[in-house]
C-alpha positions as CSV (number, residue, x, y, z in Angstrom):
1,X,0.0,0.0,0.0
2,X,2.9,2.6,0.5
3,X,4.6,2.1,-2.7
4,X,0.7,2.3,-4.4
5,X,0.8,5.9,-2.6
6,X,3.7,6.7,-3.2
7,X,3.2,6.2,-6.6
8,X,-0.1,7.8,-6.9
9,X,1.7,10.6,-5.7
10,X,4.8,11.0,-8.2
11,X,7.2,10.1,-6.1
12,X,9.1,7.9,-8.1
13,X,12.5,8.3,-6.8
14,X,11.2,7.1,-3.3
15,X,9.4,4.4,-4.6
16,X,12.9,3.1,-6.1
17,X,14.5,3.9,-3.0
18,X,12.6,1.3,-1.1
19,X,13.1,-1.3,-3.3
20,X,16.4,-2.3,-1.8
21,X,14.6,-3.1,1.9
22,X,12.2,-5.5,0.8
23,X,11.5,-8.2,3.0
24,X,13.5,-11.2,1.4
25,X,9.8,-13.1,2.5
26,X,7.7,-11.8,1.0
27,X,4.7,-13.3,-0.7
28,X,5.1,-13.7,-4.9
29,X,2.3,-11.5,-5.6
30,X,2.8,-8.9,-2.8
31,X,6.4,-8.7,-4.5
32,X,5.2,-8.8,-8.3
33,X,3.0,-6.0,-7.4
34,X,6.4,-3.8,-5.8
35,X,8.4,-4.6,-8.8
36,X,5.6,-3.5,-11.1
37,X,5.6,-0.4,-9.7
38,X,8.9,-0.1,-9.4
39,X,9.3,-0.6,-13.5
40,X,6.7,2.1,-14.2
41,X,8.2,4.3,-11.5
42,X,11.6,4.2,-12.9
43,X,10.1,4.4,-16.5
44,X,8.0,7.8,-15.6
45,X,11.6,9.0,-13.7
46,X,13.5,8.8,-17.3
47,X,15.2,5.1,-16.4
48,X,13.8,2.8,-19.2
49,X,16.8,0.6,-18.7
50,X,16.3,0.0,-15.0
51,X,12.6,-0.4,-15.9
52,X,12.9,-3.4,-17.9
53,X,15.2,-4.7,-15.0
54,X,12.5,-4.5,-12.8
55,X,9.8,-5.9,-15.3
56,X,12.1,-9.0,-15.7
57,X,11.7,-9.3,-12.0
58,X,8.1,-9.3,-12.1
59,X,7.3,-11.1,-15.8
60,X,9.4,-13.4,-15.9
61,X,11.3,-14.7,-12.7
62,X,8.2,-15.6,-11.2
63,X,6.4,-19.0,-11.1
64,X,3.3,-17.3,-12.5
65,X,2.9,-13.7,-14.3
66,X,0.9,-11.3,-12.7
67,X,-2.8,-10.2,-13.5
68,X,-1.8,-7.2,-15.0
69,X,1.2,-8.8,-17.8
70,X,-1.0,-7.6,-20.7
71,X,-0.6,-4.4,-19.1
72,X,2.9,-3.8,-18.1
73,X,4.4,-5.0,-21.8
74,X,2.2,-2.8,-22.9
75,X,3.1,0.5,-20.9
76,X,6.3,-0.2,-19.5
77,X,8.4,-2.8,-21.8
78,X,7.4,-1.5,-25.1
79,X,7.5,2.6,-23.6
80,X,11.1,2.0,-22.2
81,X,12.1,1.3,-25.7
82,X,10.4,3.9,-27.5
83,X,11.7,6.6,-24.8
84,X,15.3,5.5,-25.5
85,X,14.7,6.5,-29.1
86,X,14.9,2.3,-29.8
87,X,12.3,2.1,-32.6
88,X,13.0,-0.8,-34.1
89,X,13.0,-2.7,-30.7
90,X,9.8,-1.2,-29.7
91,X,8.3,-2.0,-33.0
92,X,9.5,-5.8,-33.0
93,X,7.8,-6.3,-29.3
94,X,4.7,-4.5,-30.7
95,X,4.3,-7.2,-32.8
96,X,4.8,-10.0,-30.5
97,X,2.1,-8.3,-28.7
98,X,-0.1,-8.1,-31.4
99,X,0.1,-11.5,-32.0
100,X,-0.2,-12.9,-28.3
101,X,-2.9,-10.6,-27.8
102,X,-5.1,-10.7,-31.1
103,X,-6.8,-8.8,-31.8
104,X,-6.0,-5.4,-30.6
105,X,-8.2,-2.9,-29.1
106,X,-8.7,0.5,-30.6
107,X,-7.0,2.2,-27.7
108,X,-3.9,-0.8,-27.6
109,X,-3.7,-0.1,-31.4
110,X,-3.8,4.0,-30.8
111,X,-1.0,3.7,-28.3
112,X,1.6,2.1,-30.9
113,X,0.5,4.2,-33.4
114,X,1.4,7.5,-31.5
115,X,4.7,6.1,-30.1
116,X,6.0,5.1,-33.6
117,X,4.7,8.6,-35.7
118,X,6.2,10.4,-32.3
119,X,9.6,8.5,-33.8
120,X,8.7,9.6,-37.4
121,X,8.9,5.5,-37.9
122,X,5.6,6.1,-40.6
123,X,5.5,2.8,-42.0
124,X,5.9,1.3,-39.4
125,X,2.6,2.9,-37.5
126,X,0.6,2.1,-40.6
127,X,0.5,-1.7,-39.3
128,X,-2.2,-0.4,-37.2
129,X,-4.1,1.9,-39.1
130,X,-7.0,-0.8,-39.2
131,X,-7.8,-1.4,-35.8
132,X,-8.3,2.7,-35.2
133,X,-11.1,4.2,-34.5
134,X,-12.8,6.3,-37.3
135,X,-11.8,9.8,-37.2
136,X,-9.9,8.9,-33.5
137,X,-7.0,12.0,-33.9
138,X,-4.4,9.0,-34.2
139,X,-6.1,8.1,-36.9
140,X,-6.4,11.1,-38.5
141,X,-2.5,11.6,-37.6
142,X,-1.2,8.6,-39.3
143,X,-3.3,9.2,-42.5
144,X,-1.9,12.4,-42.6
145,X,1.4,11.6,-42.0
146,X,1.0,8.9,-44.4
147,X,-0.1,11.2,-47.1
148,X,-3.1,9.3,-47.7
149,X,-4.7,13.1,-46.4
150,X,-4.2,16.8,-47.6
151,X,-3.6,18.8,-44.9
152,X,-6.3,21.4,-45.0
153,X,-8.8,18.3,-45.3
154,X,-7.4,17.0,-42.4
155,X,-7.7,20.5,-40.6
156,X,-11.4,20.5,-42.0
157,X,-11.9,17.4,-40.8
158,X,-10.7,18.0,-36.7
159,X,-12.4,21.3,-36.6
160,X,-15.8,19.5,-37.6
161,X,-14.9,16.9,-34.8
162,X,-13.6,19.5,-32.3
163,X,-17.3,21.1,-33.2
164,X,-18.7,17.9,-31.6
165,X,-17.3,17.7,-29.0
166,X,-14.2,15.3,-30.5
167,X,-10.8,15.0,-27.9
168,X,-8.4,17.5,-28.0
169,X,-6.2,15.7,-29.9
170,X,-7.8,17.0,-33.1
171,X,-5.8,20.6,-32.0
172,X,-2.6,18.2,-32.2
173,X,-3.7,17.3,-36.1
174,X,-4.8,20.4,-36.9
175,X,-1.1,21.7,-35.6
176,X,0.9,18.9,-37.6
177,X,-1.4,19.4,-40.6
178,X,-0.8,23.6,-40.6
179,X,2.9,22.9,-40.8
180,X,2.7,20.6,-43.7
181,X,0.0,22.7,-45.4
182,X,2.3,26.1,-44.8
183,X,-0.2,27.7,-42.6
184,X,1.7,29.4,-39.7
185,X,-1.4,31.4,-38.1
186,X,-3.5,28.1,-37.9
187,X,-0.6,26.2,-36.3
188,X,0.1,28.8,-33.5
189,X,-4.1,28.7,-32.7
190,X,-3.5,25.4,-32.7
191,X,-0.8,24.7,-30.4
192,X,-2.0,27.9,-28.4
193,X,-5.3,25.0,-27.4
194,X,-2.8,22.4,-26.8
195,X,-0.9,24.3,-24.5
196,X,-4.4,25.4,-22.2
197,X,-5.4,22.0,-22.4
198,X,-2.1,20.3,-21.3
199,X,-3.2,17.1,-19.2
200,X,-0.2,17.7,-16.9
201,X,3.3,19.8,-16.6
202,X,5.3,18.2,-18.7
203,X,3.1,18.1,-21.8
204,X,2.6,22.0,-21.0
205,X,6.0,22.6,-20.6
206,X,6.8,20.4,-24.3
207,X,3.6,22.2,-26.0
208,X,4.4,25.7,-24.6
209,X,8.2,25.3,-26.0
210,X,7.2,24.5,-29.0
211,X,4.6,27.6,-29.3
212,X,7.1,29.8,-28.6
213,X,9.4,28.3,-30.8
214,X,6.3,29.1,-33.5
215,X,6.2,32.4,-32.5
216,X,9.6,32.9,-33.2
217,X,9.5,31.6,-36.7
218,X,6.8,33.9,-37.4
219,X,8.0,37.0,-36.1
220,X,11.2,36.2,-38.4
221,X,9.0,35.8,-41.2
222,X,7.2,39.0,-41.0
223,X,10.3,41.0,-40.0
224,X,11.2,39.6,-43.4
């Protein structure tokens, strides 16, 4: 229960911290569950290395794998790959997933997806362009990437589901689509709704870098 809060609460470090005095008694699941959170804590702390250490621990050097196996090579092994940069790697255990766990779910499908096009690994992505939801904004992202979409259909497109109440992912589509399509004014409004909608910190801090960045490139433009 005191590594569950203390992960609840973002403190990763501490949760690592505490994994050198556990009881050398302790029951297989009570430890799984420890070493779980110890792999997504270290993963969320910018570890992926000692992540997977810990994952081994509780995947697969234990008699049985826990409940939650589906979840942690989903989230941990697979993101600890694709936060190192390691593409290829995370592409090749996506597809071992794929096939152990057929078929995927929308949302499984979406989180590949995202991680590969946030890699530029295009091709790759478009493995999973089937099992997306239509007009989901990963969706909409990999056809546009793909160039199977114009940009100012796809900026059409995520207003009208913006209009309706769509996620505001669309904003992230329309802002990738207004590069491609030359549109500097529609990308800034764009990445101006992604930085007030920021689900924490660290995507604010990454959107509003990038907006400023934006704001930059167009005062340089104009000044020209």
């Amino acid at each position: 229960l005191r590594f569950r809060a203390l992960f609840e609460l973002k403190r990763y470090e501490d949760v690592l911290a505490r994994m050198g005095g556990l009881p050398s008694g302790l029951p297989e699941r009570i430890r799984q569950q420890a070493l779980a959170l110890a792999a997504r804590s270290a993963l969320a702390a910018g570890q992926p290395a000692r992540a997977r250490t810990f994952l081994a621990g509780a995947l697969w050097r234990s008699s049985a794998p826990p409940d939650n196996a589906r979840e942690l090579r989903l989230l941990v092994l697979i993101d600890s790959y694709l936060a190192e940069g390691n593409g290829n790697t995370a592409f090749r255990v996506m597809l071992r997933f794929a096939q152990d766990y057929h078929p995927l779910e929308p949302a499984q499908a979406e989180h590949f997806v995202d991680g590969l096009l946030a890699l530029d690994m295009v091709r790759e992505a478009a493995n999973w362009l089937a099992p997306l939801e239509e007009g989901s904004p990963a969706r909409q992202m990999l056809r546009l990437k793909a160039g199977l979409i114009k940009p100012d259909a796809a900026i059409a497109q995520s207003r009208a589901r913006l209009a309706k109440g769509g996620s505001t992912g669309h904003w992230r589509v329309i802002a990738e689509a207004a590069a491609l399509g030359g549109k500097p004014s529609i990308r800034i409004e764009a990445l101006e709704q992604l930085v007030r909608y920021a689900g924490d910190r660290k995507a604010a801090g990454a959107a509003a870098a990038t907006l400023w960045q934006a704001y930059q490139s167009l005062a340089q433009e104009s000044a020209n």
